[in-house]
CHARMM-style PDB file with segment names, atoms N, HN, CA, C and O in Angstrom:
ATOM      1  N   UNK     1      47.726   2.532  21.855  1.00  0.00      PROA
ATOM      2  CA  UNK     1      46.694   3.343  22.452  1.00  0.00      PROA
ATOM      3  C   UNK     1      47.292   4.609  23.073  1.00  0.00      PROA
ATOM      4  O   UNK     1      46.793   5.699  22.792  1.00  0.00      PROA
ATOM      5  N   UNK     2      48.426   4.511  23.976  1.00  0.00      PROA
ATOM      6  HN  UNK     2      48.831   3.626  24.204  1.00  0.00      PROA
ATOM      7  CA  UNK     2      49.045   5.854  24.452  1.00  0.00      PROA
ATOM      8  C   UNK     2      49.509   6.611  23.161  1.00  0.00      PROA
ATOM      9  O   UNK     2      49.276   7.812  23.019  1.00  0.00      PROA
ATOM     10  N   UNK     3      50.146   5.896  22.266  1.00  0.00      PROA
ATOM     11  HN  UNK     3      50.335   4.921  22.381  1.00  0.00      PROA
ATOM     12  CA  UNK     3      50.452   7.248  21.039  1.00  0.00      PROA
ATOM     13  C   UNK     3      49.000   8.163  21.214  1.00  0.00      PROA
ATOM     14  O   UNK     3      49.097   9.161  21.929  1.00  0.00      PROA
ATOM     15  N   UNK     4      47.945   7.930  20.725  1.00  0.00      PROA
ATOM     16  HN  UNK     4      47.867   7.120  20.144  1.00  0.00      PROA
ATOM     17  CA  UNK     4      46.807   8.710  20.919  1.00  0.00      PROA
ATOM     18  C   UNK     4      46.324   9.523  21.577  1.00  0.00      PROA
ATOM     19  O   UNK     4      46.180  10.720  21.328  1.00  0.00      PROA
ATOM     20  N   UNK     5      45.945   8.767  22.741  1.00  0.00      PROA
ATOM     21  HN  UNK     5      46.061   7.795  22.943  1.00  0.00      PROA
ATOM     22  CA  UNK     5      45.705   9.008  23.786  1.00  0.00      PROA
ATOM     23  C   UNK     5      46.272  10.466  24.768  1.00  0.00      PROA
ATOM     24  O   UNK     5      45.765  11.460  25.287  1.00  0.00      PROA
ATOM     25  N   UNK     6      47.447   9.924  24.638  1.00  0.00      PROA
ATOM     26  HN  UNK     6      47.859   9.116  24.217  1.00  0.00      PROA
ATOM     27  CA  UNK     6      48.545  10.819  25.729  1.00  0.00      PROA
ATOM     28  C   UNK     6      48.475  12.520  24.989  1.00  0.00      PROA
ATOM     29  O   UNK     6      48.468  13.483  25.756  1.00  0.00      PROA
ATOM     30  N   UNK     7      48.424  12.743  23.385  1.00  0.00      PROA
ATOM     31  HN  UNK     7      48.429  11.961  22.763  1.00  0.00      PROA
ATOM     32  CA  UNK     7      48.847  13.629  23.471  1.00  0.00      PROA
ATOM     33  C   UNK     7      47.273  14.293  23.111  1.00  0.00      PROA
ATOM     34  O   UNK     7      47.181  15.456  22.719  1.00  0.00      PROA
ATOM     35  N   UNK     8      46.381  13.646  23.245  1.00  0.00      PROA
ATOM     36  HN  UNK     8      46.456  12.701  23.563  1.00  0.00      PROA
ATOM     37  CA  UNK     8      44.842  14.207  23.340  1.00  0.00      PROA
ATOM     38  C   UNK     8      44.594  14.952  24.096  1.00  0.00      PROA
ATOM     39  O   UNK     8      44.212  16.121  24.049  1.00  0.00      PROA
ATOM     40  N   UNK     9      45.027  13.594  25.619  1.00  0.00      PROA
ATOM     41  HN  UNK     9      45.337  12.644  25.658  1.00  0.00      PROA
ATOM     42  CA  UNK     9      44.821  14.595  26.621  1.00  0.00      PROA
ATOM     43  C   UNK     9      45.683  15.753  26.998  1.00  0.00      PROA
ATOM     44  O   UNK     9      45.291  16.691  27.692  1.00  0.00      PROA
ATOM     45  N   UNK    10      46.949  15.621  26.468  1.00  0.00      PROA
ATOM     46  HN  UNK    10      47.267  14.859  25.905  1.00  0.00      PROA
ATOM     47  CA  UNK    10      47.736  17.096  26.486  1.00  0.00      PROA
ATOM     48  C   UNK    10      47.116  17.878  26.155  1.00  0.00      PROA
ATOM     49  O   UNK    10      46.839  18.883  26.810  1.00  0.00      PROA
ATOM     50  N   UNK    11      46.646  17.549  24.775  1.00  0.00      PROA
ATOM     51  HN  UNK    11      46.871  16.732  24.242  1.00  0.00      PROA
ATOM     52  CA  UNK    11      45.707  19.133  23.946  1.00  0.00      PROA
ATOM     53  C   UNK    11      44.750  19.570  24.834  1.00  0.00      PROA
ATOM     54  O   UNK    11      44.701  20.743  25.203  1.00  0.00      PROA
ATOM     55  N   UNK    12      43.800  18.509  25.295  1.00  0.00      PROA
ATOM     56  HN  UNK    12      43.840  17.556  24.995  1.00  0.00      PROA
ATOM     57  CA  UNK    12      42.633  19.041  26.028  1.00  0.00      PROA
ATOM     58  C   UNK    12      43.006  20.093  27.289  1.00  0.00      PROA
ATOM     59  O   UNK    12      42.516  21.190  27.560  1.00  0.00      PROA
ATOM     60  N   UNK    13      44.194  19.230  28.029  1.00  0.00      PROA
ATOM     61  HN  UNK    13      44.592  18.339  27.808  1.00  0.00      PROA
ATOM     62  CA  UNK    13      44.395  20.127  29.035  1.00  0.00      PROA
ATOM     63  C   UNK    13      45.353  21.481  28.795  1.00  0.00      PROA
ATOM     64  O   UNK    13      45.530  22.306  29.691  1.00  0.00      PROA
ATOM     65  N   UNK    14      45.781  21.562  27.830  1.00  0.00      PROA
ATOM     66  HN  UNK    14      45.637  20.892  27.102  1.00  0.00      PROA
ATOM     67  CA  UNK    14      46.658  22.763  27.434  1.00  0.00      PROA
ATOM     68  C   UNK    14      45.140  24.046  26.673  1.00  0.00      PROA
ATOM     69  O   UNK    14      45.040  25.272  26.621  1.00  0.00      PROA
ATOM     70  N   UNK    15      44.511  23.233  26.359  1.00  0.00      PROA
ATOM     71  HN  UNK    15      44.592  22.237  26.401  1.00  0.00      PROA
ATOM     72  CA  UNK    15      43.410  24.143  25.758  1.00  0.00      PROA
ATOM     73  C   UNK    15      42.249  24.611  26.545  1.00  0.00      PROA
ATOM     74  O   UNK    15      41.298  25.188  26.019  1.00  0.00      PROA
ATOM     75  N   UNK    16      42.333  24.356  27.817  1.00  0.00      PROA
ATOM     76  HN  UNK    16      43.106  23.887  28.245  1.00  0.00      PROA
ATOM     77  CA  UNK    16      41.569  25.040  28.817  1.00  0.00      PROA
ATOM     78  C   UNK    16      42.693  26.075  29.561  1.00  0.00      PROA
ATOM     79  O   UNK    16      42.376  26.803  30.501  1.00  0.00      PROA
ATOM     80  N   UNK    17      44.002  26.019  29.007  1.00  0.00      PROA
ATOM     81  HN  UNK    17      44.260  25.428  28.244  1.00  0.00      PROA
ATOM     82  CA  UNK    17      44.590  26.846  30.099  1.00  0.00      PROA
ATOM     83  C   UNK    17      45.269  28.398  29.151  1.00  0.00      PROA
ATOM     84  O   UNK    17      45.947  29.296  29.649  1.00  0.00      PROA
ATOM     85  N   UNK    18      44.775  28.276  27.598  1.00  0.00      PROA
ATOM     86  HN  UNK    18      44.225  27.546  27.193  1.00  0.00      PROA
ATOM     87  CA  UNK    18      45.256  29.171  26.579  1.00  0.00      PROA
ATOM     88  C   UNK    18      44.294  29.643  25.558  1.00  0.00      PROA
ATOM     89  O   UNK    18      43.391  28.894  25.187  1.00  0.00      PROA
ATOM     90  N   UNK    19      44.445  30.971  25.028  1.00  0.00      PROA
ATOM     91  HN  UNK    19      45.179  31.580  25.329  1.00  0.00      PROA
ATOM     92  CA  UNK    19      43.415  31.040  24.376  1.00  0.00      PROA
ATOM     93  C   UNK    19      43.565  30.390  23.026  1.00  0.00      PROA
ATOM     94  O   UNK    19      44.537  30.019  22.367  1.00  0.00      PROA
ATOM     95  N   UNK    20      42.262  30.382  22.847  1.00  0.00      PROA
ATOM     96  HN  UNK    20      41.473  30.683  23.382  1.00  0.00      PROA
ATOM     97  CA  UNK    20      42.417  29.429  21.395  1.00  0.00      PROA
ATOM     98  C   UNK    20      42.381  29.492  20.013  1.00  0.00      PROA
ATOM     99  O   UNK    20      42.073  28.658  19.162  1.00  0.00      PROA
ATOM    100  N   UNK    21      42.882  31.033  19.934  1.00  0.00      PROA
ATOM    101  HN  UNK    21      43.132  31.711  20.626  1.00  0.00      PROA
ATOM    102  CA  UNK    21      43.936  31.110  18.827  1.00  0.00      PROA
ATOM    103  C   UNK    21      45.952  30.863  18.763  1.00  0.00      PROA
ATOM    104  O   UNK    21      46.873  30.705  17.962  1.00  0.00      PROA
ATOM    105  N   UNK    22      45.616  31.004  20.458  1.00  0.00      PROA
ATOM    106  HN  UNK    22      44.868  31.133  21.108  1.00  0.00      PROA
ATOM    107  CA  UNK    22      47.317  30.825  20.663  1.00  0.00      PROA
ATOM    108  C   UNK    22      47.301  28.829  20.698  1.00  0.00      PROA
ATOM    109  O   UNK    22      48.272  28.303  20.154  1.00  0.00      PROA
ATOM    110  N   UNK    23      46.694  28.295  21.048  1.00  0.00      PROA
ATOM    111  HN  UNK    23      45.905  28.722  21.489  1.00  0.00      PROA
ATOM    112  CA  UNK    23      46.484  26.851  21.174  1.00  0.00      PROA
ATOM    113  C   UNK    23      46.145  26.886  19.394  1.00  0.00      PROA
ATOM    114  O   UNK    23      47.023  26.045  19.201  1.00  0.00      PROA
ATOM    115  N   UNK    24      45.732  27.097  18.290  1.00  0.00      PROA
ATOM    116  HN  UNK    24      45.019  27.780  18.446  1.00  0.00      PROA
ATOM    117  CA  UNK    24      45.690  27.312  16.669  1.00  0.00      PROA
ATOM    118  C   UNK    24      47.123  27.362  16.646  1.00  0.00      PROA
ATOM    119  O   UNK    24      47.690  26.275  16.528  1.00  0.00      PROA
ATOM    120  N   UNK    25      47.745  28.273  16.724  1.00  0.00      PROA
ATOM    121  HN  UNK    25      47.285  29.155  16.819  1.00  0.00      PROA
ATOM    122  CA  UNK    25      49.182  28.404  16.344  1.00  0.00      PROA
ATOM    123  C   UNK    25      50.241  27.411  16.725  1.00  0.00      PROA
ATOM    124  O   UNK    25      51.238  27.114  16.068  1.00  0.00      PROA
ATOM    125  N   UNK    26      49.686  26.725  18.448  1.00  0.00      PROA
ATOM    126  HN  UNK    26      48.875  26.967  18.982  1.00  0.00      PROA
ATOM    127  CA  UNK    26      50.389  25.705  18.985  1.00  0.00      PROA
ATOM    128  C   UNK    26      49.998  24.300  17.997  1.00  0.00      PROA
ATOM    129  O   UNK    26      50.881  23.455  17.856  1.00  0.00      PROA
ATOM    130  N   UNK    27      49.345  24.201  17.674  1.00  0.00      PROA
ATOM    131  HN  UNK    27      48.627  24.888  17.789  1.00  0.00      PROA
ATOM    132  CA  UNK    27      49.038  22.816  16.209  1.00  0.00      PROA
ATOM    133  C   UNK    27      49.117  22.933  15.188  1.00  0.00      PROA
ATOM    134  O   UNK    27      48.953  21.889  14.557  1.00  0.00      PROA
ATOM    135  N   UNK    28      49.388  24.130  14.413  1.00  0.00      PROA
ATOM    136  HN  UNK    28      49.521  24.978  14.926  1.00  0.00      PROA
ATOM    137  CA  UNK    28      49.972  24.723  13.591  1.00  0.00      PROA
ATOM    138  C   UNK    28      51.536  24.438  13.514  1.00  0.00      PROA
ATOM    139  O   UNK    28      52.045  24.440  12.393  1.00  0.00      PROA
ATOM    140  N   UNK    29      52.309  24.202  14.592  1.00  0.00      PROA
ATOM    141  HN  UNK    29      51.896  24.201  15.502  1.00  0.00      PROA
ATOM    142  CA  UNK    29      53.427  24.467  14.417  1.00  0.00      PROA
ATOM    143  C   UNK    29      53.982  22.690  14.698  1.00  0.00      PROA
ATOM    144  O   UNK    29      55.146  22.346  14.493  1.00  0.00      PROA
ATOM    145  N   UNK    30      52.928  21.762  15.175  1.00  0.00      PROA
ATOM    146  HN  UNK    30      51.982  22.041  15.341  1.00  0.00      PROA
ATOM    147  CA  UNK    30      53.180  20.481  15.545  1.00  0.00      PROA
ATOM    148  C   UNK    30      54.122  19.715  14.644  1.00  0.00      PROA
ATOM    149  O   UNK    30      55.098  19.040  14.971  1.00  0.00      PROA
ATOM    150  N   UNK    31      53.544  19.999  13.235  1.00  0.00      PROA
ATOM    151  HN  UNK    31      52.751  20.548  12.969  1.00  0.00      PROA
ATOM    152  CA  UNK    31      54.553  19.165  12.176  1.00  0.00      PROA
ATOM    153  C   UNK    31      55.801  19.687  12.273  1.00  0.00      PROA
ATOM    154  O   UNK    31      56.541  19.171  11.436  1.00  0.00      PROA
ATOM    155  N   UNK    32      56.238  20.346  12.823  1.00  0.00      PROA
ATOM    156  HN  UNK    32      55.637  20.766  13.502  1.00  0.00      PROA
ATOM    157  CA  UNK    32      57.807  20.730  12.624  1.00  0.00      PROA
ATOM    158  C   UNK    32      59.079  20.033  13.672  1.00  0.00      PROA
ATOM    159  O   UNK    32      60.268  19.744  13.540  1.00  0.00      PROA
ATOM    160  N   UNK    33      57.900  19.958  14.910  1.00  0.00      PROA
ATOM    161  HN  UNK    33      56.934  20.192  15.016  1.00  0.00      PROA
ATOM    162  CA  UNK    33      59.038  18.699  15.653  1.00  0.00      PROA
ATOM    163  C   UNK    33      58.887  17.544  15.299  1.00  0.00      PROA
ATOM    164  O   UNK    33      59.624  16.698  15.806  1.00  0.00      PROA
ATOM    165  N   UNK    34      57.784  17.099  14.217  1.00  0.00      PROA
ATOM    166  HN  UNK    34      57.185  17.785  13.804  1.00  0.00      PROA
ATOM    167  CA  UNK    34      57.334  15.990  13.616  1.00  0.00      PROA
ATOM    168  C   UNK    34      58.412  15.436  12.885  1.00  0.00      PROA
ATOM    169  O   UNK    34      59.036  14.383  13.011  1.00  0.00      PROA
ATOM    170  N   UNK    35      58.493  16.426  12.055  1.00  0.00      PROA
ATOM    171  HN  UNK    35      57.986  17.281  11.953  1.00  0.00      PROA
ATOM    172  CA  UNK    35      59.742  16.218  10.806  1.00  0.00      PROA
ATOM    173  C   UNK    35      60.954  15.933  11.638  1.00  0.00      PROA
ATOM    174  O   UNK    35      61.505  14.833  11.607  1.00  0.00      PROA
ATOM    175  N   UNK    36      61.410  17.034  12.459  1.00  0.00      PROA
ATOM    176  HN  UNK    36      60.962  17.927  12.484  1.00  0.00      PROA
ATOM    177  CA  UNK    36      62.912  16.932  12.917  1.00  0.00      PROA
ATOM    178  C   UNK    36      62.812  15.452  13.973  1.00  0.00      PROA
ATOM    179  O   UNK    36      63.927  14.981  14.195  1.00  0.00      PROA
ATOM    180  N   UNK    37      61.537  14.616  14.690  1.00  0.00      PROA
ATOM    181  HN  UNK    37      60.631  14.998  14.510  1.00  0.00      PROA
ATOM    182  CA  UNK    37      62.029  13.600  15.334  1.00  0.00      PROA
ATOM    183  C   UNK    37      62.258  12.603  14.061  1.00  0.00      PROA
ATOM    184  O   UNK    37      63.058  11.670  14.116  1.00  0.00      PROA
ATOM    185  N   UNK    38      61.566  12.864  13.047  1.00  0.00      PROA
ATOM    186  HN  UNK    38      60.916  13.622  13.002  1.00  0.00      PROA
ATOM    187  CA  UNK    38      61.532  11.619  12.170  1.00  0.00      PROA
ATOM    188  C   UNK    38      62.705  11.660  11.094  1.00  0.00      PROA
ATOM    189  O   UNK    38      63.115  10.875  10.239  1.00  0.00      PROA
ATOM    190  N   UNK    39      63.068  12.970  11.539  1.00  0.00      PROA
ATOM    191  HN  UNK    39      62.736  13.608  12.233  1.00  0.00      PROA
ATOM    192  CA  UNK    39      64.502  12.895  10.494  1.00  0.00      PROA
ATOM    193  C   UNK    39      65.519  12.279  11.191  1.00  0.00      PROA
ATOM    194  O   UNK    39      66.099  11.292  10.738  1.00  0.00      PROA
ATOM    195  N   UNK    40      65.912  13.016  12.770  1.00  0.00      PROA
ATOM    196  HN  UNK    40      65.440  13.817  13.139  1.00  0.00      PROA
ATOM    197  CA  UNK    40      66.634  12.003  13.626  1.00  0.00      PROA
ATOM    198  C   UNK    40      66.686  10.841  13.902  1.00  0.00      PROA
ATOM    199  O   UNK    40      67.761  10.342  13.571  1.00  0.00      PROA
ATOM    200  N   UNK    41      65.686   9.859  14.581  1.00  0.00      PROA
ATOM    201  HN  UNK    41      64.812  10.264  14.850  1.00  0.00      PROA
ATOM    202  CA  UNK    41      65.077   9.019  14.898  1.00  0.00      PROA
ATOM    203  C   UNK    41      64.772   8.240  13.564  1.00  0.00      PROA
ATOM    204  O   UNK    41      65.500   7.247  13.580  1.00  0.00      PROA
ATOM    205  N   UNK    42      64.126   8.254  12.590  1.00  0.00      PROA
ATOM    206  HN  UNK    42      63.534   9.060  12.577  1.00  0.00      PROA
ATOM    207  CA  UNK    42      63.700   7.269  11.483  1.00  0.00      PROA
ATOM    208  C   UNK    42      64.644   7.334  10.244  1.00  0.00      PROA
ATOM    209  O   UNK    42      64.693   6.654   9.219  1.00  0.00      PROA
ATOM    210  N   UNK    43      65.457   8.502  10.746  1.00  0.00      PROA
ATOM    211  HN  UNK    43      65.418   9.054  11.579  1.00  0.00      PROA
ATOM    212  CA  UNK    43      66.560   8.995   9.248  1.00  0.00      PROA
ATOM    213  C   UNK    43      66.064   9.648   7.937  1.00  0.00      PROA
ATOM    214  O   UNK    43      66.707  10.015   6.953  1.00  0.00      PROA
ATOM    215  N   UNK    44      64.897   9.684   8.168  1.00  0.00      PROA
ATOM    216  HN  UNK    44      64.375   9.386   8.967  1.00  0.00      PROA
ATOM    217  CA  UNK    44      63.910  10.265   6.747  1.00  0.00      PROA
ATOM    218  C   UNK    44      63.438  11.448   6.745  1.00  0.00      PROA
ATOM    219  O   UNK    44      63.173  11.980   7.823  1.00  0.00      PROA
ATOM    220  N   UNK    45      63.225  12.133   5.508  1.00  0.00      PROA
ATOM    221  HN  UNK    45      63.440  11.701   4.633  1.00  0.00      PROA
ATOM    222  CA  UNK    45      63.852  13.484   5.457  1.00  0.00      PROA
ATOM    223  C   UNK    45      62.395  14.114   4.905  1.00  0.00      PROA
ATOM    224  O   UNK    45      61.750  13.266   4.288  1.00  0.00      PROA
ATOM    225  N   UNK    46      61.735  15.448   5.001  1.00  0.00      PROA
ATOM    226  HN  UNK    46      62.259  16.136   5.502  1.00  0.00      PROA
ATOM    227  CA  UNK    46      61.129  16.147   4.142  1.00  0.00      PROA
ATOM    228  C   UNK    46      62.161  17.136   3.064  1.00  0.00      PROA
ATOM    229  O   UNK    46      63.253  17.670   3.260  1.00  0.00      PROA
ATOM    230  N   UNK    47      61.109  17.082   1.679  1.00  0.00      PROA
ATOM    231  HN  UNK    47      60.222  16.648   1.520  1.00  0.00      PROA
ATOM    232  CA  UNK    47      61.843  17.660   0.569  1.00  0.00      PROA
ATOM    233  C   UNK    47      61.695  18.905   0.359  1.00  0.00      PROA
ATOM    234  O   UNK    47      60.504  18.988   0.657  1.00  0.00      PROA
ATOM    235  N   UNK    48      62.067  20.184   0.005  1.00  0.00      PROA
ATOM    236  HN  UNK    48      63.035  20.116  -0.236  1.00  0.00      PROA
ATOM    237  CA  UNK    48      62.102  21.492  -0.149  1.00  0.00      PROA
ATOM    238  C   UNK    48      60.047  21.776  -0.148  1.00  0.00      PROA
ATOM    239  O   UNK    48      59.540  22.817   0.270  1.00  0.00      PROA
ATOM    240  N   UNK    49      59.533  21.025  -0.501  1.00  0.00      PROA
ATOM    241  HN  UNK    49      59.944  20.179  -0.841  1.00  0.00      PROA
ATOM    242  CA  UNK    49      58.369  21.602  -0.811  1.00  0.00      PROA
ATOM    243  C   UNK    49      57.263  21.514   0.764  1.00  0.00      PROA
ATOM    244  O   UNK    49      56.424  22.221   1.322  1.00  0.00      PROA
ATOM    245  N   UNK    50      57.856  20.318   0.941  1.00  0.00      PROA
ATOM    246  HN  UNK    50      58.538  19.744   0.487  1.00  0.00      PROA
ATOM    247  CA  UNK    50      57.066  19.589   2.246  1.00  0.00      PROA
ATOM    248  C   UNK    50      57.847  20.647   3.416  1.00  0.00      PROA
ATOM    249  O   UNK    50      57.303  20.816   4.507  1.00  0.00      PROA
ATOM    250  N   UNK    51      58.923  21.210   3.143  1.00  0.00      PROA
ATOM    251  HN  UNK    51      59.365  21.073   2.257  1.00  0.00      PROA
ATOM    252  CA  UNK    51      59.067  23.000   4.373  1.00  0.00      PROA
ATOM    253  C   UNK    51      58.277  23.669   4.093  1.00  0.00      PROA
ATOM    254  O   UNK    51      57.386  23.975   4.885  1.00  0.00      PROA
ATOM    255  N   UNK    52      58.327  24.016   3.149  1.00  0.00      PROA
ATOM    256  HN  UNK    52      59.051  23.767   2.505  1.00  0.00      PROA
ATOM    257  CA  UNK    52      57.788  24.888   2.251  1.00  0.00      PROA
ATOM    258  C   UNK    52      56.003  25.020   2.990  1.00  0.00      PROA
ATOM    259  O   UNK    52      55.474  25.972   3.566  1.00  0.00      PROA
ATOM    260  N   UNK    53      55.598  23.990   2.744  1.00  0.00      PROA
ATOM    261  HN  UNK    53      56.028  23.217   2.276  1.00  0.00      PROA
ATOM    262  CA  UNK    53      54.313  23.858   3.032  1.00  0.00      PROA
ATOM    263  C   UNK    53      54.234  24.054   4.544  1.00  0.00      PROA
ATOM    264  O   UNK    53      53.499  24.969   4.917  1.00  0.00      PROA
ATOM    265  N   UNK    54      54.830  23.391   5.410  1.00  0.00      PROA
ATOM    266  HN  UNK    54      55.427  22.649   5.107  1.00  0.00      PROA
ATOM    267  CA  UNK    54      54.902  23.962   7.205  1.00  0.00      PROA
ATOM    268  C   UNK    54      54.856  25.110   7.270  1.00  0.00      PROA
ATOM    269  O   UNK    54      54.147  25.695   8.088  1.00  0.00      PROA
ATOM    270  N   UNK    55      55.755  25.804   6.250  1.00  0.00      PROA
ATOM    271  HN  UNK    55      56.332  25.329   5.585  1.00  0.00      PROA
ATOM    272  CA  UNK    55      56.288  27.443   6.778  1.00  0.00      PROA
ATOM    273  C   UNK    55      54.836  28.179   6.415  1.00  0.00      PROA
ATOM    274  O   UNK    55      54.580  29.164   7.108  1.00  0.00      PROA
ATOM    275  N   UNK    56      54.036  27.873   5.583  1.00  0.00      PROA
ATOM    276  HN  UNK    56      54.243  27.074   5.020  1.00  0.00      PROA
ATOM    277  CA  UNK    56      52.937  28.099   4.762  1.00  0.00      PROA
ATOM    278  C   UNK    56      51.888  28.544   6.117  1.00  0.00      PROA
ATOM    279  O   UNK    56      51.293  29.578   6.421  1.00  0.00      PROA
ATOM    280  N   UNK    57      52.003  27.331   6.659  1.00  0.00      PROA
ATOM    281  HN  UNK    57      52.486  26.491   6.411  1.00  0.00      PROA
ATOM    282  CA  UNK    57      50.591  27.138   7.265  1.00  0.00      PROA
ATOM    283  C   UNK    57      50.978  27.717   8.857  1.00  0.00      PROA
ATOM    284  O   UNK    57      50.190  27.919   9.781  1.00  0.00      PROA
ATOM    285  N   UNK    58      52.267  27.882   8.836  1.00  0.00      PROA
ATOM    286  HN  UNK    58      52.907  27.717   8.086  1.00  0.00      PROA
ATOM    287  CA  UNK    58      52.629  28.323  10.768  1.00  0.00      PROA
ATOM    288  C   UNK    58      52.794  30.189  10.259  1.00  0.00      PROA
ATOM    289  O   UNK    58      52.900  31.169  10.995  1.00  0.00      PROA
ATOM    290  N   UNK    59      52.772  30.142   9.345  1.00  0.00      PROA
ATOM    291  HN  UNK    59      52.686  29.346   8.746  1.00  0.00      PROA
ATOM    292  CA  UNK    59      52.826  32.038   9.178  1.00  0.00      PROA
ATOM    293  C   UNK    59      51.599  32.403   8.778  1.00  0.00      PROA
ATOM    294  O   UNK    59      51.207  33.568   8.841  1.00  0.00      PROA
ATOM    295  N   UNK    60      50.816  31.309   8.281  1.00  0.00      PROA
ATOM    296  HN  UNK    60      51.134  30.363   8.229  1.00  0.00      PROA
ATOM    297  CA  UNK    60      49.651  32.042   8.109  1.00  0.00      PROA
ATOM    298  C   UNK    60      48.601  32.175   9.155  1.00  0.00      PROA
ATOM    299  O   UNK    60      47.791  33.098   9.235  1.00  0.00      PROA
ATOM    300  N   UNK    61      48.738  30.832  10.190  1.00  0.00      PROA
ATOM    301  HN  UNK    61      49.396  30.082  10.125  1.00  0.00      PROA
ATOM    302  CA  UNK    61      48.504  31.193  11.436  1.00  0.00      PROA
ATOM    303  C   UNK    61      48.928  32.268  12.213  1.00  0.00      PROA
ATOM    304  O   UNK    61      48.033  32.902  12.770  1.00  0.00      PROA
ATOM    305  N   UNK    62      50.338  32.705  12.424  1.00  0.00      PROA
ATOM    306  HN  UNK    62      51.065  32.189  11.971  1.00  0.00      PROA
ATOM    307  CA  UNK    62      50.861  33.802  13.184  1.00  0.00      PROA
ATOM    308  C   UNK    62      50.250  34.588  12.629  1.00  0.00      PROA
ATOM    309  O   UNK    62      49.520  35.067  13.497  1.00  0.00      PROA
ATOM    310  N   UNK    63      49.912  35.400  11.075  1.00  0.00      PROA
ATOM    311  HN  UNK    63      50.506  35.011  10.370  1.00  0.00      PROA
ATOM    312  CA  UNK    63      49.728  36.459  10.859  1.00  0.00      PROA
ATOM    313  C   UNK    63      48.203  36.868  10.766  1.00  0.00      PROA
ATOM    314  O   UNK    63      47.799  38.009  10.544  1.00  0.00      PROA
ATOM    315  N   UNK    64      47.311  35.581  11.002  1.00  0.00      PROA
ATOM    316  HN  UNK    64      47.639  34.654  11.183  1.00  0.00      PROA
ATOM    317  CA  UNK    64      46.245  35.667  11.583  1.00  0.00      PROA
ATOM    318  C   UNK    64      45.782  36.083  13.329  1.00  0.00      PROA
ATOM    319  O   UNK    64      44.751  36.492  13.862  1.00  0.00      PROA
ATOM    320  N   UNK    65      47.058  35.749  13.773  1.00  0.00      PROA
ATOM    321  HN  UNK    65      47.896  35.417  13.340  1.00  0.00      PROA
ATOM    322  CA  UNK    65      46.805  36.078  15.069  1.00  0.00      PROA
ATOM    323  C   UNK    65      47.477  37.343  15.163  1.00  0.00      PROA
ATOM    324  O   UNK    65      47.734  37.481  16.359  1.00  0.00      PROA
ATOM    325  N   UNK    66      47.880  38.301  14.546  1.00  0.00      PROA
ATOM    326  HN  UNK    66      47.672  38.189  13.574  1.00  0.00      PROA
ATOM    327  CA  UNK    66      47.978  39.260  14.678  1.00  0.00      PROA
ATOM    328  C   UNK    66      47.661  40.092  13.464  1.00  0.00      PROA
ATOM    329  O   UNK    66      48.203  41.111  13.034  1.00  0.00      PROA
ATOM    330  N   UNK    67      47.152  39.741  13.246  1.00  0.00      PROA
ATOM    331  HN  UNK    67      46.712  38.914  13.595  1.00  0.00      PROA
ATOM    332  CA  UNK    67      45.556  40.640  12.322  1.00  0.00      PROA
ATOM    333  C   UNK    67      44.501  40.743  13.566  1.00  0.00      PROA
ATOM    334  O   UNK    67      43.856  41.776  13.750  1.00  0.00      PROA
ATOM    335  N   UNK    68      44.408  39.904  14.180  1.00  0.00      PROA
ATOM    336  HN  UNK    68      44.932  39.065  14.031  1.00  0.00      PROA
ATOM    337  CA  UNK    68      43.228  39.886  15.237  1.00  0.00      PROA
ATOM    338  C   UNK    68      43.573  40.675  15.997  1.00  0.00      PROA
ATOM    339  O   UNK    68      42.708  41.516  16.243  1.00  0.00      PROA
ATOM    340  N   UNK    69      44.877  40.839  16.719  1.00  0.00      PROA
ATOM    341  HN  UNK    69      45.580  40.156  16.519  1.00  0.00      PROA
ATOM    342  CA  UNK    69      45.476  41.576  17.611  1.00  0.00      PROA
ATOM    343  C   UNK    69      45.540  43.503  17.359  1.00  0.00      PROA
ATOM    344  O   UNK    69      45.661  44.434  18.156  1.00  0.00      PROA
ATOM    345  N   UNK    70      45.381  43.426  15.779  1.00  0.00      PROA
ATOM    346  HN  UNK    70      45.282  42.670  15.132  1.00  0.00      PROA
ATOM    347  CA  UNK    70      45.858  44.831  15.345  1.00  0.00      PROA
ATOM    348  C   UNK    70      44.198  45.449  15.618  1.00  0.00      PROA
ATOM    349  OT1 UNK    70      43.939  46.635  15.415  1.00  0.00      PROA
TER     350      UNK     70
END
């Protein structure tokens, strides 16, 4: 139940205190400490494509948030 739980209520309370395209970019970028605990910790690895795809989706966020910005 705390796996869940705990980082819900993180989001909730981090998302009243940021705007919420910068809180977009902050979950955008979640899978990447994802990978590196589970590569440390579980020993298991993502393959060239499965970066590939993170880098995809955290730049296309950033460059959405500054399209908005321009």
């Amino acid at each position: 139940m705390l796996s869940s739980a705990v980082p819900y209520l993180a989001d909730l309370l981090t998302l009243r205190r940021v705007p919420a395209n910068t809180f977009g970019l902050f979950m955008s970028v979640d899978p990447v400490p994802a990978a590196l605990v589970g590569r440390l910790v579980l020993g298991g690895g993502l393959g060239a494509w499965e970066w590939a795809g993170i880098a995809a989706v955290v730049t296309a966020n950033a460059v959405n948030m500054a399209a908005r910005r321009a």
